[in-house]
C-alpha positions in Angstrom: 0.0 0.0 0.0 3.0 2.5 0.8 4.7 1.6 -2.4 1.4 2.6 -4.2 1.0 5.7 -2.6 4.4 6.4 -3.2 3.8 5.7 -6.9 0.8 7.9 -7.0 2.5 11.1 -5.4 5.7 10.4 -7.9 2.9 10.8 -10.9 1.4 13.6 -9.8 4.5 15.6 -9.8 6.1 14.9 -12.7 1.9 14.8 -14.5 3.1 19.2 -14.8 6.6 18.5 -16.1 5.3 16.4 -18.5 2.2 19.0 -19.7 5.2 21.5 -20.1 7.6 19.6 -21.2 5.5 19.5 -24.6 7.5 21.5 -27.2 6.4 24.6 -28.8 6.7 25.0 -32.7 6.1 28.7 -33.9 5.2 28.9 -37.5 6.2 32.3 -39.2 4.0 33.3 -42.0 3.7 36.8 -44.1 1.3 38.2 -42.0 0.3 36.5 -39.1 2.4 34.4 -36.2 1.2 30.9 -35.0 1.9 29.7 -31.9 1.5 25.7 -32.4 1.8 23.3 -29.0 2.1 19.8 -30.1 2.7 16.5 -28.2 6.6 14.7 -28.9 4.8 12.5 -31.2 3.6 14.7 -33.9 7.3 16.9 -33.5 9.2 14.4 -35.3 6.4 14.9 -38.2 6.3 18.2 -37.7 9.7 19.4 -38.1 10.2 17.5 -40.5 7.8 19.6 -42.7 9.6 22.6 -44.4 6.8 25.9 -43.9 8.4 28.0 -46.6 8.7 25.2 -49.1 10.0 26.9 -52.5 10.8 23.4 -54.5 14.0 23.2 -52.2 15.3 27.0 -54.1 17.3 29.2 -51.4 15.2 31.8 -50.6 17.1 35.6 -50.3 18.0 36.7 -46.6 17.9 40.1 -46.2 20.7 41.6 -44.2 20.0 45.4 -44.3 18.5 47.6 -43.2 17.4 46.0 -39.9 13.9 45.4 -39.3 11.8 48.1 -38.4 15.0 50.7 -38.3 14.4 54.2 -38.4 16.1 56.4 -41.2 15.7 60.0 -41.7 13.2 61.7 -45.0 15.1 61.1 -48.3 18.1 59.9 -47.1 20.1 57.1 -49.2 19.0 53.4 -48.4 21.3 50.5 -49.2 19.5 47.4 -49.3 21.7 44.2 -48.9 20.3 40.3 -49.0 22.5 37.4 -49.2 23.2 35.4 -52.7 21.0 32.8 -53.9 22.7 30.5 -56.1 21.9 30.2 -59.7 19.8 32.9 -59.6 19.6 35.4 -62.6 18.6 38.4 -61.2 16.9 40.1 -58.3 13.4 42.3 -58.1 13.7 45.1 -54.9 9.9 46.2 -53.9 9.6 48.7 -51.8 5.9 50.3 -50.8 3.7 52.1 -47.8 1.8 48.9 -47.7 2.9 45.4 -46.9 0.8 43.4 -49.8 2.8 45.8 -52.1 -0.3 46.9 -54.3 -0.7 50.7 -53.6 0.4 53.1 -56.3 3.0 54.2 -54.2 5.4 51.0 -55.2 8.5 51.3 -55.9 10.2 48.6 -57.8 13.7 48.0 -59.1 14.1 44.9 -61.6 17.1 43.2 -63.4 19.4 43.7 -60.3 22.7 42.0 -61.0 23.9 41.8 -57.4 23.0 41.3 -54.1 22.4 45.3 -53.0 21.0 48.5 -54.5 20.9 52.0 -53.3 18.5 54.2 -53.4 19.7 57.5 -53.3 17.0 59.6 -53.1 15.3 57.9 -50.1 12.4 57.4 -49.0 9.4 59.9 -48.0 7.4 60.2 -44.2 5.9 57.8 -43.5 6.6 53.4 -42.5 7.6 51.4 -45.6 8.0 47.4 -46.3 10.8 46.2 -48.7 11.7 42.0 -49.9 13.3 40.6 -52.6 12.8 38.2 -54.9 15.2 35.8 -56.4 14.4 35.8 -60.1 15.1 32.6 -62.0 14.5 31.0 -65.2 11.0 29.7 -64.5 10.1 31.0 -61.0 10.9 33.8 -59.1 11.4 33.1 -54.5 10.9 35.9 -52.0 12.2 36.9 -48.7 10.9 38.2 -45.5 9.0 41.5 -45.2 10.7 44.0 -43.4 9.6 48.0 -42.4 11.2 51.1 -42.5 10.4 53.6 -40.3 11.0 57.2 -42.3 11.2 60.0 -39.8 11.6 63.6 -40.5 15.2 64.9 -39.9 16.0 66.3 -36.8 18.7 69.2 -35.7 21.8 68.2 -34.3 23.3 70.4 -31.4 26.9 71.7 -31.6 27.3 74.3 -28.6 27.6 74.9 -26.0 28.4 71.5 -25.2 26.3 69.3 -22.6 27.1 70.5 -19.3 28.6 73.6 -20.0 30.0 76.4 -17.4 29.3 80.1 -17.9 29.3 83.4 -15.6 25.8 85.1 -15.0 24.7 87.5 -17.9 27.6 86.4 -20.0 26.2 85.9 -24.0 26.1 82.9 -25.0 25.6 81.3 -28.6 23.7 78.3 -29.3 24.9 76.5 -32.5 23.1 73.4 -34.3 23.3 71.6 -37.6 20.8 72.2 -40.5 17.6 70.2 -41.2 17.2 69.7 -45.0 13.5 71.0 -45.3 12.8 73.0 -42.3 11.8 76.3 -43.0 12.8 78.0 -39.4 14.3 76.9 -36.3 12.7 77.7 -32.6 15.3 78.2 -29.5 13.9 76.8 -26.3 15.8 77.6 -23.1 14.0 76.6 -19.3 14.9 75.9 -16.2 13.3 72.7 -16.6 13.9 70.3 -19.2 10.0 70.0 -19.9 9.9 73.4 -21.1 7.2 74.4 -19.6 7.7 76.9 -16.5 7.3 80.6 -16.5 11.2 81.1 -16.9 10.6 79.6 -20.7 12.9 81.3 -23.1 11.6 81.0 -26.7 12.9 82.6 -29.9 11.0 81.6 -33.2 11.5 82.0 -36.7 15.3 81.5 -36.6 16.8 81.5 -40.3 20.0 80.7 -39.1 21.7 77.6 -37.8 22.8 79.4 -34.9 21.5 82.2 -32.2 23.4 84.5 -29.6 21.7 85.1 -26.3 23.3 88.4 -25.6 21.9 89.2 -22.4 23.1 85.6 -21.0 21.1 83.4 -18.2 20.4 84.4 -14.8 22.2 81.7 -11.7 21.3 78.1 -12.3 20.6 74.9 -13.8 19.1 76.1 -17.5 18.0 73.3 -20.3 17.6 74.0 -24.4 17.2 72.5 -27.4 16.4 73.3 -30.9 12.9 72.4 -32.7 12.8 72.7 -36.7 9.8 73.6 -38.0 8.1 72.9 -41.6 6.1 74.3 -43.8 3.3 71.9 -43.6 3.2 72.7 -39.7 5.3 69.7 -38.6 8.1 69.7 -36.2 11.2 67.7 -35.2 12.9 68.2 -31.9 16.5 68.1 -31.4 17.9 66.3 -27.9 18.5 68.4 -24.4 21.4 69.5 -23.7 22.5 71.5 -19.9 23.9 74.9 -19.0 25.4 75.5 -15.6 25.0 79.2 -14.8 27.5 80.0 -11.4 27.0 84.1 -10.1 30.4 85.6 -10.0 32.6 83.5 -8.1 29.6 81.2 -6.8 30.9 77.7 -8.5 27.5 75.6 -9.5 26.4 72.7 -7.3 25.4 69.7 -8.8 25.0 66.5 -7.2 27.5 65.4 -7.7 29.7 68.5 -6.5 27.5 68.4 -3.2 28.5 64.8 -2.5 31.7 65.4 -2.7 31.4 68.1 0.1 29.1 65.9 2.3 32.3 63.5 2.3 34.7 66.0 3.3 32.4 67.4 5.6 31.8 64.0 7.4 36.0 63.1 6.7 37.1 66.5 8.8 34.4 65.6 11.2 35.5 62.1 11.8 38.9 63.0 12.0 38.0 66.0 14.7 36.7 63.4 16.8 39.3 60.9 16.7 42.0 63.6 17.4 39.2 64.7 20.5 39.2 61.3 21.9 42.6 60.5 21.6 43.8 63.7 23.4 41.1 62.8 25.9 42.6 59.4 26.3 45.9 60.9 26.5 45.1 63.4 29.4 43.6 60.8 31.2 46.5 58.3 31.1 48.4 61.0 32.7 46.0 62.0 34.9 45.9 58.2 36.1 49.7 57.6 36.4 50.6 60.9 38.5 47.9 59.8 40.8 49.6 56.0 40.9 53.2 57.6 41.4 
């Protein structure tokens, strides 16, 4: 009776490893993704069935760009894919939807090697690109991958990130241009959300770069650069910090106040030591003239 209970207990733990142990096949088609849970006796027939059966032809691999990568407006694309032998030639489709259908389709025939640029780029907007592999009699296609076309964005040049300047002294705010943008806006706040009454804001920049002659007042300032377009749209460039000190105030950061704290607590520790041991020392005296 004890070895059947036994028995019993030993089957109902490993009844879970066995549920999980059941492998998982996921099957990867154009559009959709299965998620297929099969017992070990249907694996061995299961894997043993190619999904993407193209009468045993290589398909192409594409290599670049990466899946869903993000490119700025009309900015050269290479595409790359691997080499699929005895191939003729290749067909690069490239369109705004994934069926490749709309009259937006762009698509590059008789390519004799295994990448193409496109110089011009590609507008707003996300975009799907495959090849095929074009033979005598058949032509085999790759994955679908996306592009994600973003509009170009300023780049900042000064003052650097983290930069040191006296109260009042000008300053000039330098940034790269935007191919497109009709005007820049300078935003400068004491927060980096830009959106407290201190906001500094100069629009309609035609310039790549702007001289605040009056300076910033003491403190902790944040700015960055937005290009705006003609159709209303803008791109934002990253944040970048000033440190404003009064005259011969150095700025605090937390870095800077840390820094002090340990001092602080290091001259401290060391007044005390020196206290007690000159307490100690007193004492021992005080202890051996009474003895003598």
């Amino acid at each position: 009776m004890r070895k059947i209970s036994s028995l019993l207990i030993l089957l109902i733990f490993l009844y879970p490893l066995y549920l999980h142990g059941s492998p998982i096949i996921v099957k990867q088609d154009s559009a959709i993704q299965q998620v297929i849970i099969v017992d070990e006796v249907s694996c061995f027939a299961l894997l043993s069935t190619n999904f993407n059966q193209t009468d045993n032809t290589t398909v192409p691999m594409l290599i670049s760009p990466e899946n869903a990568c993000i490119i700025e407006e009309h900015q050269p694309i290479t595409f790359k894919w691997t080499n699929v032998s005895d191939a003729e030639n290749y067909t690069l489709q490239i369109d705004n939807s994934r069926y490749f259908n709309s009259s937006d389709l762009i698509e590059i025939k008789g390519i004799n090697n295994t990448e193409y640029t496109l110089k011009e780029g590609l507008p707003l907007g996300n975009w799907y690109w495959h090849v095929y592999a074009v033979f005598e009699n058949k032509q085999v296609c790759s994955e679908v991958r996306v592009i994600i076309v973003i509009l170009p964005i300023p780049i900042l040049i000064s003052p650097e990130n983290s930069s040191d300047f006296l109260e009042g002294d000008p300053i000039t705010f330098k940034w790269t241009n935007v191919s497109g943008a009709e005007n820049y806006t300078l935003q400068i706040d004491t927060t980096r959300y830009f959106n407290s009454s201190d906001l500094i804001e100069i629009r309609g920049i035609n310039s790549t770069e702007y001289t605040l002659k009056e300076g910033l007042s003491f403190g902790i300032w944040y700015w960055h650069i937005c290009a705006v377009f003609k159709d209303g749209q803008i791109t934002f460039s990253e944040i970048r910090v000033i440190y404003v000190s009064s005259l011969g105030i150095p700025k605090v950061t937390f870095e800077s106040f840390l820094r002090s704290m340990f001092y602080y607590w290091l001259v401290a520790l060391l007044g005390v030591a020196f206290i007690f041991i000159y307490s100690w020392i007193i004492s021992y005296r005080g202890r051996r003239s009474r003895n003598e």
